[in-house]
C-alpha positions in Angstrom: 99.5 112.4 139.7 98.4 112.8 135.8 101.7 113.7 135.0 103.2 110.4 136.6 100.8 108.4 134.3 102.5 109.4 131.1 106.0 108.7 132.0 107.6 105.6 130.7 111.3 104.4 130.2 113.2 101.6 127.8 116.5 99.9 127.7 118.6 99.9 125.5 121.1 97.7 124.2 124.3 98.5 121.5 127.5 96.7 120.8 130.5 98.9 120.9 134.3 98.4 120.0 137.0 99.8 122.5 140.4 99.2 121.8 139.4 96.4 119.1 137.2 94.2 121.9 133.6 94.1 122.0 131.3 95.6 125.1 127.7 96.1 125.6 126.4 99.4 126.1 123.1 99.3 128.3 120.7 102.3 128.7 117.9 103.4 130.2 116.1 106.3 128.4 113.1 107.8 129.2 110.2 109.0 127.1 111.7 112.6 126.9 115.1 111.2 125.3 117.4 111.7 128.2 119.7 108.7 129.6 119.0 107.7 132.7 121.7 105.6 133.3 124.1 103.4 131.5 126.2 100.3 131.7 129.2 99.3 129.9 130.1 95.4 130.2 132.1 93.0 128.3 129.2 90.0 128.8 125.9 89.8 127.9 124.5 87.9 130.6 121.7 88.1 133.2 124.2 88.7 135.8 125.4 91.8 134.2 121.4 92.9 133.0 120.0 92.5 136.9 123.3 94.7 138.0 122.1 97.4 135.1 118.6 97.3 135.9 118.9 97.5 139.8 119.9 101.1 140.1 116.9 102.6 137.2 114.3 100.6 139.4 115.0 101.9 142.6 115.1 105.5 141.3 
C-alpha cells in the first residue's frame, strides 16, 4: 500500500494545428512521465473535458 501513496497524475492541455485548424490535445500523465491517455478535440468545452477525464478515473 506505500507504493500506492506516492502515485499521482496531471492533465494536460496543448493547442495543436492539423491541416491549418486548431485542436486540443488532452493528457493524462503520471508522475513517472508516461501518458496515460489522450484526447484530441476541436472544442474546449466541459463536454469534451468530462468525456477525457471519464476513462483516466475509472482506471
Amino acid at each position: 500500500m506505500r507504493a500506492w501513496s506516492n502515485w499521482h497524475w496531471n492533465l494536460d492541455e496543448v493547442f495543436v494545428e492539423i491541416n491549418g485548424e486548431r485542436y486540443y490535445l488532452w493528457r493524462a500523465v503520471d508522475h513517472e512521465g508516461e501518458v496515460l491517455e489522450s484526447y484530441v478535440n476541436r472544442r474546449r468545452d466541459l463536454k469534451a473535458a468530462l468525456k477525457f477525464l471519464g476513462k483516466p478515473m475509472k482506471r
